[in-house]
C-alpha positions as CSV (number, residue, x, y, z in Angstrom):
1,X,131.3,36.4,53.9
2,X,128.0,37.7,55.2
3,X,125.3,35.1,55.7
4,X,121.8,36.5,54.2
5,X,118.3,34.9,53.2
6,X,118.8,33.9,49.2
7,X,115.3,33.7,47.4
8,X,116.4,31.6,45.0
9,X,117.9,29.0,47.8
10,X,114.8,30.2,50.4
11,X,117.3,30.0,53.1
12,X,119.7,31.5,55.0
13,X,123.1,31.0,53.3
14,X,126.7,32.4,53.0
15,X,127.2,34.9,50.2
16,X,130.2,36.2,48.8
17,X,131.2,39.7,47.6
18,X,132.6,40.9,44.4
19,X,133.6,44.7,43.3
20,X,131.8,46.1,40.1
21,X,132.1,48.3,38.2
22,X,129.7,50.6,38.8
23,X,127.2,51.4,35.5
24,X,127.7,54.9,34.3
25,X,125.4,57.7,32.3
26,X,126.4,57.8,29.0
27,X,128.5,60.5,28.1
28,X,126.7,62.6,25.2
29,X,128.5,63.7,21.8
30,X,128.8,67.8,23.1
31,X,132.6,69.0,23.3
32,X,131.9,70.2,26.9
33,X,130.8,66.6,28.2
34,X,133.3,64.7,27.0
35,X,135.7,67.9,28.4
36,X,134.1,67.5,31.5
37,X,134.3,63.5,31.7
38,X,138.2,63.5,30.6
39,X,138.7,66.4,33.4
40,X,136.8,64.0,36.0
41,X,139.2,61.5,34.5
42,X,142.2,63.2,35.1
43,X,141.5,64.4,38.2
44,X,140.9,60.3,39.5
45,X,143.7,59.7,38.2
46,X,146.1,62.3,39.8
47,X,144.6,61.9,43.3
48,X,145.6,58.2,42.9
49,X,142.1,56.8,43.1
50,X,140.0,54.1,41.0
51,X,139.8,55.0,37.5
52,X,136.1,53.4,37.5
53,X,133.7,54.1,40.8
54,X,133.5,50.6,42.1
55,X,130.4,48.5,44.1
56,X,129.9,45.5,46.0
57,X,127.9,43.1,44.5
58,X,127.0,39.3,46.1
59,X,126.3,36.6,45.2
60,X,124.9,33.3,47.0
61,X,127.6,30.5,48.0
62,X,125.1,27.2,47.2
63,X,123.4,28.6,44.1
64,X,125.3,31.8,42.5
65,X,122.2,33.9,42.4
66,X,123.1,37.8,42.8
67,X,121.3,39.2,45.4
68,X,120.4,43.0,45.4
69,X,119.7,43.7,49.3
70,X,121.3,47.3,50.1
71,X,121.9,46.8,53.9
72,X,123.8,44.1,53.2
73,X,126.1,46.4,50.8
74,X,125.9,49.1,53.4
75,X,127.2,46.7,56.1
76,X,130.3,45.9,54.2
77,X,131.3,49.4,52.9
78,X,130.9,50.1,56.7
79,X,133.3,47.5,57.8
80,X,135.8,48.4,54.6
81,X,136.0,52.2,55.6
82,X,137.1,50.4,59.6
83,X,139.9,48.6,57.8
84,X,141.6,51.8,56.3
């Protein structure tokens, strides 16, 4: 749990990190897009990796509040890739 400054708190508090699904483009109504997306699809799926690109997301341990600060998401994708 990384401790960062919430602005909703206005302190420094512990904050707590949950994987999302990440939000996609829509896909449009063309034959080759969807083609293409159930290609990407299939190809995720036979290398063995997530079927949806996930992100980090945290929220504050006192008050809930999500809190979008990227060095904090880069700090823990850093310290996930160590762990593999």
């Amino acid at each position: 749990m990384p401790d960062t400054y919430c602005k909703a708190c206005k302190r420094v508090t512990a904050h707590k990190a949950v994987m999302k699904r990440c939000m996609t483009q829509e896909v449009g109504n063309s034959v080759f897009t969807k083609l293409q997306s159930f290609t990407q699809f299939m190809s995720l799926f036979a290398n063995g990796e997530h079927y949806y690109k996930m992100e980090p997301q945290f929220y504050c341990r006192v008050c809930n509040q999500h809190s979008k600060d990227e060095q904090l998401s880069q700090l823990v994708l850093k310290r996930q890739t160590h762990l593999a």
